[in-house]
N, C-alpha and C positions, 0 to 999 in steps of 0.2 A: 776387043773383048774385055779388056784391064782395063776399060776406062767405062763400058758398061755393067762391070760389076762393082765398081769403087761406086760409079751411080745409084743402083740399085743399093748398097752399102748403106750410103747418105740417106735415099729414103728410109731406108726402113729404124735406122738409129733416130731419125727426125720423129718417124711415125711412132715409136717406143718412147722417145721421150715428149712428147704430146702426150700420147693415149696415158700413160704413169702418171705425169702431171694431171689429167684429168680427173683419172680415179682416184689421187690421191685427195684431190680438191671435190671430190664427191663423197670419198670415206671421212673425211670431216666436217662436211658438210651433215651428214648422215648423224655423227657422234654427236657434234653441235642440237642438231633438232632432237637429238633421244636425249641428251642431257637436260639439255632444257623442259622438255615432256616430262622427265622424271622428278627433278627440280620442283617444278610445279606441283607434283601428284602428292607428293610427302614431305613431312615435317617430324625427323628421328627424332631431336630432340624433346617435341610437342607431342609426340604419338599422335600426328592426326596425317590420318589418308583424304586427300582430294579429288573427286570424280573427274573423269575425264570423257573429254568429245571424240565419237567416231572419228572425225574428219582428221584430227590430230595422228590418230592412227593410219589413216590411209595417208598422209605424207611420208609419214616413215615409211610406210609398203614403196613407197614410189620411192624415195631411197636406196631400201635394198634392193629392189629390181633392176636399179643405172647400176649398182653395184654388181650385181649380176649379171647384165650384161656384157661391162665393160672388164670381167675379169672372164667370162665365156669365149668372149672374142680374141681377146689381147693377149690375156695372161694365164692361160690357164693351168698356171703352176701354181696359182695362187687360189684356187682353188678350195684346198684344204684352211687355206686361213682366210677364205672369208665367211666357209664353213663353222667355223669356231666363233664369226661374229652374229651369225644368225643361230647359231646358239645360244650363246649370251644374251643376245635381245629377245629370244624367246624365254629364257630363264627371269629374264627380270619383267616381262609381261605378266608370265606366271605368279613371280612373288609378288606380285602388285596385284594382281586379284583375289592372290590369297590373304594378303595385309589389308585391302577391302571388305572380306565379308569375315576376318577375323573378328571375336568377341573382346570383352575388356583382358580376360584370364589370359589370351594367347597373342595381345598386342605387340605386348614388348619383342617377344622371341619372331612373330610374322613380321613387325618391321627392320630387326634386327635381322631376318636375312633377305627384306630386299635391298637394304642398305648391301648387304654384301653382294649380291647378285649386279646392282648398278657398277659396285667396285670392280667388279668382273668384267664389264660391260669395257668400263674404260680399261682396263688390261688388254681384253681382245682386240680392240680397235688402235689402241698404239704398236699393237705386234704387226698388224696388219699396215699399220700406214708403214711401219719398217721396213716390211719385205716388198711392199709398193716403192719405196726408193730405191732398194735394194735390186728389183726387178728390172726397173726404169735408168739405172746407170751404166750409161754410153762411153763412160771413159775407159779405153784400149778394148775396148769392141768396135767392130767392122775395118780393122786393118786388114791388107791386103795379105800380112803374114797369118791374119787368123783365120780370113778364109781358106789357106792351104791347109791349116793347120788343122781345121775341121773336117777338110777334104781327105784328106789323108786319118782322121780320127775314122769318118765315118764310114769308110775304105776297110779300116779292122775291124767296125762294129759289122760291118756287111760279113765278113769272112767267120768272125766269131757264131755268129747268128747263122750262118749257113751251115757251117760244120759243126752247130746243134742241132740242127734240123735232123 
């Protein structure tokens, strides 16, 4: 039995630190293509907005989708911060359509906050690759002492929770 759960143990620390490696190497992935998108689209210091291709948009969709899968499945404590990253990329889509069909009068101030909103962008996404390592670290998890330790933790939450019932 102590040698099939120290197994089971192994996997599943393997399987966490894969799957966090992966999402981690797909949330930068993701950052990468939206910088670059963004990069592309404007020029603060030249006030000029550049149109952009459908197609370039549905990569990023297909981005955030591996992103959402892989924190649906895996991690779903992380939830709430990838939540905050499709926030962000929705907020700087916004200020970039709005920095588009801006006039000369409301240039300065519509590219001055998609510039902020990109800034945002990259804030979200370095919070998120954090708590993706943070998530994904294996070291003094799956010891034999912390399965009892859980055992016995989840042993009071069962008692706690019944005797609220």
């Amino acid at each position: 039995m102590t040698t099939y759960l120290i197994s089971i143990s192994r996997e599943r620390l393997w399987l966490r630190s894969k799957k966090s490696e992966e999402l981690y190497h797909k949330a930068e992935e993701a950052y990468f293509d939206l910088s670059a998108f963004f990069r592309e689209r404007y020029e603060l210091s030249q006030m000029i907005v550049n149109p952009h291709d459908a197609r370039e948009i549905t990569a990023i969709n297909r981005h955030i989708v591996d992103l959402k899968i892989l924190v649906g499945l895996y991690f779903p404590a992380l939830g709430h911060h990838l939540s905050g990253v499709v926030a962000a990329t929705a907020t700087g889509f916004d200020q970039l359509r709005l920095a588009e069909a801006s006039d000369e009068s409301n240039r300065a101030n519509a590219m001055q906050m998609l510039d902020y909103a990109v800034s945002g962008l990259k804030d979200s996404f370095d919070h998120f690759k954090e708590e993706i390592l943070r998530a994904g670290q294996t070291d003094g998890v799956g010891k034999i002492s912390d399965v009892l330790f859980n055992r016995s933790h989840r042993r009071m939450s069962e008692r706690v929770l019944s005797g609220a019932a």
